[in-house]
C-alpha positions in Angstrom: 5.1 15.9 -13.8 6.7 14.8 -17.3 9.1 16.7 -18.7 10.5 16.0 -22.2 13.5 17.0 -21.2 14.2 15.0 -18.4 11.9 11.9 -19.6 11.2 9.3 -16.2 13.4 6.4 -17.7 16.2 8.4 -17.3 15.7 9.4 -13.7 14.6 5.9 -11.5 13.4 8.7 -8.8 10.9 9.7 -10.9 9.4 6.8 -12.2 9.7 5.6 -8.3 7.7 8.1 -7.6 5.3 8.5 -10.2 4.6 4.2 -9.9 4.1 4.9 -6.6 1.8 7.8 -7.1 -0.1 6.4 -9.9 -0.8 3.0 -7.1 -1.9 5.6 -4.6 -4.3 7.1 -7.0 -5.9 3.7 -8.7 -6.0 1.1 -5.2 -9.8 0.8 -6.8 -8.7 -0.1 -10.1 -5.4 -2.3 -9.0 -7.1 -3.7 -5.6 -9.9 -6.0 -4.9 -11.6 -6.4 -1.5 -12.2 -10.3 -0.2 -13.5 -11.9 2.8 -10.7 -12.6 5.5 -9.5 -16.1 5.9 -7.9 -16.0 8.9 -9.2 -18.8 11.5 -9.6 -16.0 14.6 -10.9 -13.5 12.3 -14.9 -12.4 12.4 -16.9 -13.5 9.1 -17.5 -9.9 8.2 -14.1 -8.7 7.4 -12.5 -7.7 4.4 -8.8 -7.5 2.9 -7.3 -5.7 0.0 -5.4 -7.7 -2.2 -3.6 -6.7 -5.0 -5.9 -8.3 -8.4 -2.8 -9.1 -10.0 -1.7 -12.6 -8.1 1.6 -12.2 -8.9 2.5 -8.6 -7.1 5.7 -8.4 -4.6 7.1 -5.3 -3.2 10.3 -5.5 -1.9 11.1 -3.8 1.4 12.1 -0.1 0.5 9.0 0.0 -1.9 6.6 -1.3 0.4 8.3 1.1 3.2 7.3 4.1 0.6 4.1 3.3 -0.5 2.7 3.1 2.7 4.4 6.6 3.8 2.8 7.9 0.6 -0.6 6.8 1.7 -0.4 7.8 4.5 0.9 11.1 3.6 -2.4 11.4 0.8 -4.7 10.4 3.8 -5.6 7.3 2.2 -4.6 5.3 5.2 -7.5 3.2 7.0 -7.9 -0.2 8.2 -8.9 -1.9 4.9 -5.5 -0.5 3.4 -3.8 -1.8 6.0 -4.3 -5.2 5.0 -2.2 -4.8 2.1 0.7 -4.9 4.1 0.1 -8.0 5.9 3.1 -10.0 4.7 2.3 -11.7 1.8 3.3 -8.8 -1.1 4.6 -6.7 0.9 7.4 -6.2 3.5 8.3 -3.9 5.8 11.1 -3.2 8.2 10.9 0.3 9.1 7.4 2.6 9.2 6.9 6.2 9.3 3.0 7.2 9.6 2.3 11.1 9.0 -0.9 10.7 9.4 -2.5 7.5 11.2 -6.1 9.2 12.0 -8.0 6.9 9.9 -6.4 3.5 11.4 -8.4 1.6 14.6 -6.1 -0.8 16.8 -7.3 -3.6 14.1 -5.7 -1.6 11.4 -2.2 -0.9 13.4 -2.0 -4.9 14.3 -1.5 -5.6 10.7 2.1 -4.4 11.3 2.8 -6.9 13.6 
């Protein structure tokens, strides 16, 4: 994807894209899974949270990478709960592929 002719800084696109790309590749390495603390939620689930306490995505971002992971089938319920509000926002949502997502994973857009 680089080109030295054409290096990312120059182009905000690109570097969109490949930041975006590079998050959709390392959730393992830039996520960590913890127990739910909702009062109405069961003991047993999980949500992925970003480990770095201080990550926000504005709207358009957040609005990408979920089309991105949902275009790289990476999409499930657990991923889900990354955009729950709190570093993340979303306004509008396109899904191309939601097969991996339960009713508990879609009522995280609410």
């Amino acid at each position: 994807m680089y080109d030295k002719d054409n290096p990312l800084l120059m182009n905000p696109a690109l570097l969109q894209e490949s930041s975006l790309d590079y998050i959709c590749d390392n959730l393992g390495v830039l996520c960590k899974t913890v127990p739910c603390n909702a009062p109405d939620s069961d003991s047993s689930e999980c949500q992925l949270q970003f480990k770095d306490e201080q990550t926000f995505f504005p709207g358009e971002i957040s609005e990408k990478l979920l089309s991105k992971l949902s275009e790289q089938h990476k999409l499930d319920d657990l991923v889900m709960t990354l955009f729950s509000g709190e570093v993340t926002r979303l306004k509008y949502i396109k899904l191309k592929d939601a097969s991996k997502l339960s009713l508990k994973g879609l009522k995280t857009l609410r």
